[in-house]
N, C-alpha and C positions, 0 to 999 in steps of 0.2 A: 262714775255718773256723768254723762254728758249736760251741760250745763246752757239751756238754751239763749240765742244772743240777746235778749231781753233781759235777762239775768241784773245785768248790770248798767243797765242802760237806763236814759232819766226820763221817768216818766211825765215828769213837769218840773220848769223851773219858775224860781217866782222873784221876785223884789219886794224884802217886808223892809221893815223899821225897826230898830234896834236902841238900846238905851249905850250911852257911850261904856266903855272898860275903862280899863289901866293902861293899854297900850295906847300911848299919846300919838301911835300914825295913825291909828283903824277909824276908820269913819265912819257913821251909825246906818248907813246903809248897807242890806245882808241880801244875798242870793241865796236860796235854797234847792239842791238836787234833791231830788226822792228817788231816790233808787229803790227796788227789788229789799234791798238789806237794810234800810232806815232813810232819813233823813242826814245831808250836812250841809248843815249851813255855812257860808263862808260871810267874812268880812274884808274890805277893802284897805289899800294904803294911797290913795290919791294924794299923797304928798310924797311919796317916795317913786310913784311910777305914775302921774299922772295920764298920760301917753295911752296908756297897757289898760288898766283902770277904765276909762272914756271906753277903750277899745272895747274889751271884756262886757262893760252895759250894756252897749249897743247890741254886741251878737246876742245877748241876752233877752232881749228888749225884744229882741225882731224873732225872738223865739230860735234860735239858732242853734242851742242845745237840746232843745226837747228834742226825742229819740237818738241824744248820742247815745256814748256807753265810753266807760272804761275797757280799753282795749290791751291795756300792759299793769301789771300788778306784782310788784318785785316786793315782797316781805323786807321790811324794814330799811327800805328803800322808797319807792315810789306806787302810788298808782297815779296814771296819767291817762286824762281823758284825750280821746280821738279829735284829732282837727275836724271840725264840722264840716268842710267840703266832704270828705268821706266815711265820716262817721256815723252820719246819720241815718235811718232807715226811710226817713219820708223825704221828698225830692225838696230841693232850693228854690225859692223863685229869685228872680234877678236881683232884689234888692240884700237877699240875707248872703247870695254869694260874691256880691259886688263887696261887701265889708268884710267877708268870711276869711277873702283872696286879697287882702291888705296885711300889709306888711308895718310890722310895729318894729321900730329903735331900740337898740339894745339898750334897758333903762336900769344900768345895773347899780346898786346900795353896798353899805355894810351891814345891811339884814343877814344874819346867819340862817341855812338854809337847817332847819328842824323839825321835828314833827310836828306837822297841821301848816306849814308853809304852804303859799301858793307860788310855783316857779314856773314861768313861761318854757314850753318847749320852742327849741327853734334848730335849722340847723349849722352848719361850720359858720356861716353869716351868722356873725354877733346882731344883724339887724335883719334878721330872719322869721322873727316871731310872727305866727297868726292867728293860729285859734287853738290848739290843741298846750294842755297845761298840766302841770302835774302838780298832786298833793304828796307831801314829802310824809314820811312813814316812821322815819328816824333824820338822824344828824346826818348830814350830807356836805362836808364842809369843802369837799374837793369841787362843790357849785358856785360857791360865792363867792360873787364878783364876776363870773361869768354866766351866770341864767338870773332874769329879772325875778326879783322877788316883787309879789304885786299884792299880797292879801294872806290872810291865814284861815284856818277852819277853827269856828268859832263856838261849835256845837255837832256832835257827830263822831265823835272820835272812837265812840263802841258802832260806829258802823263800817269807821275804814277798819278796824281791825275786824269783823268780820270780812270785808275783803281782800284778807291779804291773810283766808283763810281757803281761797277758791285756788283750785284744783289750776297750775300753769304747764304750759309745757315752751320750752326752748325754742326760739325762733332766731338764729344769728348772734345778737348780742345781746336780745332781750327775753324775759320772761312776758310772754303772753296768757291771755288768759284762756283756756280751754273751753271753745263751745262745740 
């Protein structure tokens, strides 16, 4: 079944309010994607990646994820949303690719990279990072300390594993997701 590119793509993001947890970084403010497959919420670590965090808002803010999508979905691995210069289906105006096209410091922790982590993609530059991130699936320990850990999903966890139930096919080194 061909899986159209909407599928997984967000059809709104938002900025709610949240009651504090257990985890003494997450800070009470929550982003939520709505994808095709559910809602997931994520939560912030502005004490461990201030830098990433600020950044993250802002593309958010300025609506810079509405019509991305998840473009890679590796079972028990990652899915990792599209950097918004190219991921999106409605056009940028100057202001959302002027912050889109910024380049974030490698703001790396001893957060261990696990399922529901948020880990900045970026590439061989440690201080490469921009927009595109992945939500971790499983333990990924061969990341930590080299990809910023910036936030975790906070709500949503029966939706990434419906995603990482979508049909991929092989593209180099990565699994893609099939539209």
């Amino acid at each position: 079944m061909k899986i159209p590119w909407w599928a997984v793509s967000f059809a709104f993001v938002a900025l709610v309010a949240a009651s504090s947890s257990q985890d003494p970084h997450l800070s009470s403010a929550r982003v939520v994607f709505q994808t095709n497959y559910g809602d997931i919420e994520f939560g912030f670590y502005p004490s461990v990646a201030p830098q990433t965090v600020d950044h993250i808002y802002k593309l958010v803010r300025l609506g810079c994820y509405d019509t991305n999508h998840f473009f890679r979905v590796d079972k028990g691995f990652v899915a990792q949303v599209a950097d918004v210069v190219g991921g999106r289906s409605a056009p940028m105006n100057e202001e959302q690719r002027k912050e889109a096209e910024k380049n974030v410091v490698g703001e790396f922790s001893d957060i261990k990279h696990v399922r529901g982590i948020l880990s900045m993609g970026r590439y061989d530059d440690p201080n490469s990072a921009q927009s595109s991130f992945s939500i971790l699936l499983g333990n990924a320990p061969h990341l930590d300390g080299q990809y910023a850990v910036f936030g975790k999903v906070t709500k949503g966890d029966d939706t990434l594993t419906k995603l990482e139930q979508l049909p991929t096919h092989k593209e180099g080194i990565f699994l893609m997701v099939k539209y």
